[in-house]
Residue, then its C-alpha position, 0 to 999 in steps of 0.5 A: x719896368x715898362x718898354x720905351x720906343x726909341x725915337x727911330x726905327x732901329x733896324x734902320x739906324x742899325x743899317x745906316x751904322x752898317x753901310x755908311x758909318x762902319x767899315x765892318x761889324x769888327x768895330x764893334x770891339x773896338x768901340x767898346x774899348x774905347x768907350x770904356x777907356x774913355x770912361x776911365x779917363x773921364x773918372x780919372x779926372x775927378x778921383x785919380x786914385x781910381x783903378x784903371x783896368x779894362x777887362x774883356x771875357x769871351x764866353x765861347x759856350x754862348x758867343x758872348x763878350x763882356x767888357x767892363x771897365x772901372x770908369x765914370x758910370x751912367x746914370x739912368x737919366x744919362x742913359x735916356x739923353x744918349x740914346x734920345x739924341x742918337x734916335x732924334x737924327x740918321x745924319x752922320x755930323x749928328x753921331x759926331x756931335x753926340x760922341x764929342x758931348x758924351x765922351x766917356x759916357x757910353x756914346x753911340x758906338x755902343x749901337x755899333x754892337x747892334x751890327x752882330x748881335x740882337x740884344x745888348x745889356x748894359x750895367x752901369x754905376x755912376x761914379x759922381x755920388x758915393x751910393x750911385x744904383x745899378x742901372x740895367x739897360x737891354x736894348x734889342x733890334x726890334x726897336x725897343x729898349x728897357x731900363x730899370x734897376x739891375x738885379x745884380x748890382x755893380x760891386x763898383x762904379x762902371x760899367x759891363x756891356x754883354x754882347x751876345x752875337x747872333x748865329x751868322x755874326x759868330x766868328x766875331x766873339x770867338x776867342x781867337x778873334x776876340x783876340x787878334x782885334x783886342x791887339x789890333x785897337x788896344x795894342x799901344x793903349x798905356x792903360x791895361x786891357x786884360x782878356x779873359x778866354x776861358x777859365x782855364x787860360x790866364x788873363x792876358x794883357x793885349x796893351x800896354x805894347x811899346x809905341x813904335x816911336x818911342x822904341x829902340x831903333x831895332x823896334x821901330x825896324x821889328x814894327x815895320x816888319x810885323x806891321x808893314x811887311x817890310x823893312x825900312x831903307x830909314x827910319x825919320x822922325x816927325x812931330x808936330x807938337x802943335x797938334x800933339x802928332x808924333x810918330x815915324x816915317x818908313x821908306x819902303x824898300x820896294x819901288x811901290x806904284x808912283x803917285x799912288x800911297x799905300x796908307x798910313x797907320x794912326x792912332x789916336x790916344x793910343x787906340x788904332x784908327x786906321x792903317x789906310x790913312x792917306x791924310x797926312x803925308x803928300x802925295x810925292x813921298x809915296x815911298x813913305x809909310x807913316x805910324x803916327x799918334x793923332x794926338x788933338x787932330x779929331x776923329x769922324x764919326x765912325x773913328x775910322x778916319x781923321x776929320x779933313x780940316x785946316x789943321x790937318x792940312x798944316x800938319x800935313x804941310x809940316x810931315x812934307x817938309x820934314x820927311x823931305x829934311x830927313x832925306x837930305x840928312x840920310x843923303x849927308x849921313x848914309x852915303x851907302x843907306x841913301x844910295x839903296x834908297x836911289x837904287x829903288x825909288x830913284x825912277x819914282x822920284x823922277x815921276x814925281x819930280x816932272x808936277x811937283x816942286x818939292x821933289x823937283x828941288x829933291x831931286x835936284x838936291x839928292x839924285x844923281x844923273x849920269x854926266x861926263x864927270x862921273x855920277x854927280x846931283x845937279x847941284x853939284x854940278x851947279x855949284x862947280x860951273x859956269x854952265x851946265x848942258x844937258x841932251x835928251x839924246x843917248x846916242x849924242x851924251x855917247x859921242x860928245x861927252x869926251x869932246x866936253x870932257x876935255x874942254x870942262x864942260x858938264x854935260x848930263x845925260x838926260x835921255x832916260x825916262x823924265x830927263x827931258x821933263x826934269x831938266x826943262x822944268x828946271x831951265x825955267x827955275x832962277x835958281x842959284x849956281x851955273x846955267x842950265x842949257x840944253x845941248x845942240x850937237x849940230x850947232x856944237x860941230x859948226x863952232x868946231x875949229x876947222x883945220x888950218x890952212x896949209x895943213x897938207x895932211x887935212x887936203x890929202x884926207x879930203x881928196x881920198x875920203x870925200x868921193x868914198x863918202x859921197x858914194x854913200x851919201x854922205x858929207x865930209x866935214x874936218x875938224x879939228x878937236x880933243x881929245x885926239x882919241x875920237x877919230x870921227x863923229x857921225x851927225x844924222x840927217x836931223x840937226x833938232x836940238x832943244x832950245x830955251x830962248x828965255x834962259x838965254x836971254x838971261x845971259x845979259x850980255x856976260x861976257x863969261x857966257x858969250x865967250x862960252x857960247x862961240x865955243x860951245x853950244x847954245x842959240x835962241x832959235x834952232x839950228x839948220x837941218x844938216x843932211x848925214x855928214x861925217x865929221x872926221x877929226x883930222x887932229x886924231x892920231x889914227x886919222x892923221x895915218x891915212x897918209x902912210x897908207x899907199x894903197x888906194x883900195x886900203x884907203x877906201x875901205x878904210x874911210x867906209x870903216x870909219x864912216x861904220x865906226x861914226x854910225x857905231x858910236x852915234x847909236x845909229x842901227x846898223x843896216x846890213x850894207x853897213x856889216x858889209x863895209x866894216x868886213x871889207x874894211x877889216x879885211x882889207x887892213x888886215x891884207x895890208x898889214x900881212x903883206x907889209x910883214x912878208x916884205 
């Protein structure tokens, strides 16, 4: 037996396995695993009678571990190829092109123990013929390796690989670790890996766990929980078969942070990969947590990751459209499950929903907006409606949602945080069902019918609440609207309203849409500033009872209450002279009716 060389300095090889391959000296268990069951496999292939066991021993006394498998073996020549090709070259697309060749054959996450230990031994029997020798490779950190005849040979073929960790690296080889990691990367492995902690302790199998898409529906909940932390608002499925990818999407039961996904966990061929994963879900369903098996998507070099590619992009595409389906299925199937999922990500939606067309059409679809009939999707409204509006403006939703309520007409409140954004992107969007519009408050009152001539009652109202109203700097316009339950309305000094001259210009003549335009809302340009008017519906009970009232002093204060009441209703903040109004008016009717009682 003589010393070779290998063809690079290994302490350099091992630091570039550390610091821009691996991740953490933990892969090194994982590695051993999945050469191992690799091997198995490849042996499968030519005999598939053979036994395919894997075994992991931790010796604490001496921090080592022991893996062995029953697979394809190497022979000597073998050995020499892998380790004179991972030697020819550092560069990361190298390591991947020497894996893929040597699949099952050792490969070069072997030299991934080299992270926690000086020295590595190897025996191996090949397989391929009937009385393959036992081959020993040691391999040691000062850059060199041996291979000769083992002086115990392998009973049958496979191969042992013994990794004794050197002392600041220990915690990696003692048994409870050994343990936690064996479940972590073989867990949903379909052959068994059996560990051995001792002599004293049974041997326990750590695979062989039931793949959470293939489980009941309490076990893909239970998983999440255990895995994830949390339990599911739903639990959708995905596949695409085309790429062998099948697995399960989450909805987490938690806001989350919008536009920012927390990873998914893949596995390939059983073996965990990563639970950090932002690969393959898009990026607007960040309420979703993927467990997926990769099936042929292939792997970097370090097997941590999921190579960028075309195909992952489709397969990616595909997992968008089919989580986007599965939430309108839960919409249509839940009503009381999808609710909650609202409750939670309704205002992450939203976000979304402002840049990206597949959550805009989501939530057009799905999410409901408050509106004058109730809580209802815009496709709802859409459905129902010649034309739908929309404010930005709390205080206006407030004031005209009734007065719209009562002629038909939808209107949205769209003043909570990405209405406006939600609602313009769709105003641009030629979609099916009514218009959207935005509404104009100013130019809605100015389409107001005003009273008719002769109405003795409307002239009395002008000529009492005219001065009072001037007095506080304020016009006084009347009109005449339902429902008669809304006294006044109260338009501030600021007529802005939001417009979209090309949605309009899509009505095309329609007579429907022209007619509702002289009663409603919407024009290509701006409406003209108006200063601070109170619109008094003289069709209103209460108002039209201004002229029971004799008193002068009454009447005034009663007109101030009014103009109060506008400022309320409008969402105006009230300044302390108007606290003052509403007192005197109060009181004022207060006195009056006493003494219309003590006559």
């Amino acid at each position: 037996m003589s010393d070779e060389r290998f063809l690079v300095d290994l302490r350099g090889l091992v630091d570039i396995l550390s610091h821009h391959l691996y991740s953490s000296p933990r892969v090194y268990l994982r590695e051993l695993i999945q050469n191992a069951r690799d091997a198995v496999v490849a042996r499968h292939e030519i005999d598939p009678d053979s036994p395919e066991q894997i075994s992991i021993t931790v010796d604490e006394a001496s921090g080592a571990v022991i893996v062995r498998d029953q697979g394809i073996g190497l022979t000597e020549q073998e050995m020499r190829d892998v380790l004179a090709t991972i030697g020819a070259s550092s560069k990361r697309e190298d390591f991947a092109r020497t894996r893929r060749k040597y699949l099952g054959q050792f490969g070069i996450g072997l030299l991934s123990c080299f992270l926690i230990a000086d020295r590595i031994e190897v025996r191996s029997r090949s397989a391929r013929t009937a009385d393959a020798a036992t081959i020993s490779w040691v391999g040691s950190a000062d850059g060199t390796f041996a291979i000769s005849p083992a002086t115990e040979p392998l009973a049958e073929p496979g191969t042992e690989v013994r990794v004794k960790a050197r002392p600041d690296e220990w915690e990696w080889t003692q048994p409870h670790r050994v343990r936690l990691l064996a479940e972590r990367f073989a867990g949903l492995l379909e052959l068994p890996v059996a560990l051995h902690r001792g002599p004293v302790l049974p041997a326990e199998i750590v695979s062989q766990r039931t793949q959470p898409w293939r489980g009941s529906a309490q076990e893909m909940e239970d998983w999440a929980h255990q895995e994830l932390g949390f339990r599911p608002l739903a639990i959708l499925p995905v596949a695409v078969p085309g790429a062998g990818v099948r697995g399960l999407a989450f909805i987490a039961d938690s806001p989350g942070q919008v536009g920012t996904r927390r990873g998914d966990t893949v596995y390939s061929k059983g073996m965990f990969v990563t639970d950090s994963s932002v690969q393959l879900v898009p990026s607007w369903a960040y309420f979703v947590r993927l467990v997926v098996e990769a099936g042929d998507l292939p792997l970097t070099a370090s097997r941590e990751a999921l190579q960028d590619s075309f195909t992952i992009d489709a397969v990616k595409e595909q997992v968008g459209i089919q989580v986007r389906q599965g939430i309108e299925r839960f919409a249509e199937n839940d009503p009381a499950g999808f609710s909650r999922f609202l409750d939670v990500h309704a205002k992450g939606l939203m976000a979304m929903a402002v840049s990206d067309d597949d959550m805009l059409d989501l939530v057009s679809q799905s999410v409901k907006w408050e509106t004058n009939e109730g809580y209802q999707t815009l496709a709802q409204m859409r459905r129902r409606a010649e034309v739908v509006l929309y404010t930005t403006s709390m205080t206006d939703f407030t004031a005209f949602a009734p007065i719209l309520a009562a002629r038909g007409t939808p209107l949205v409140n769209a003043s909570y945080v990405y209405g406006r954004e939600i609602l313009r992107r769709l105003v641009e969007r030629p979609l099916r069902g009514a218009r959207l519009r935005a509404f104009d408050a100013g130019r809605f009152i100015d389409e107001l019918q005003r009273p008719l001539a002769g109405d003795t009652a409307a002239q009395l109202l002008e000529e009492q609440a005219r001065p009072v109203l001037q007095q506080l700097g304020v016009a006084l316009d009347l009109r005449e609207f339902s429902p008669v339950t809304v006294p006044v309305l109260f338009v501030g000094a600021s007529g802005d309203a939001e417009f979209n001259a090309a949605g309009d210009d899509q009505a095309d003549g329609d007579d429907a849409w022209g007619a509702l335009l002289s009663d409603l809302v919407t024009a290509a340009e701006s409406s003209a500033s108006h200063g601070p008017r109170l619109v008094v519906n003289v069709g209103s009970t209460s108002v039209r009872a201004f002229g029971t009232i004799k008193d002068r002093y009454v009447r005034e204060e009663a007109i101030a209450g009014l103009y109060v009441i506008g400022r309320l209703t409008a969402g105006e903040r009230l300044q302390p002279q108007d606290a003052v109004l509403l007192n005197r008016a109060l009181q004022a009717l207060m006195t009056a009716a006493g003494d219309a009682e003590t006559e």
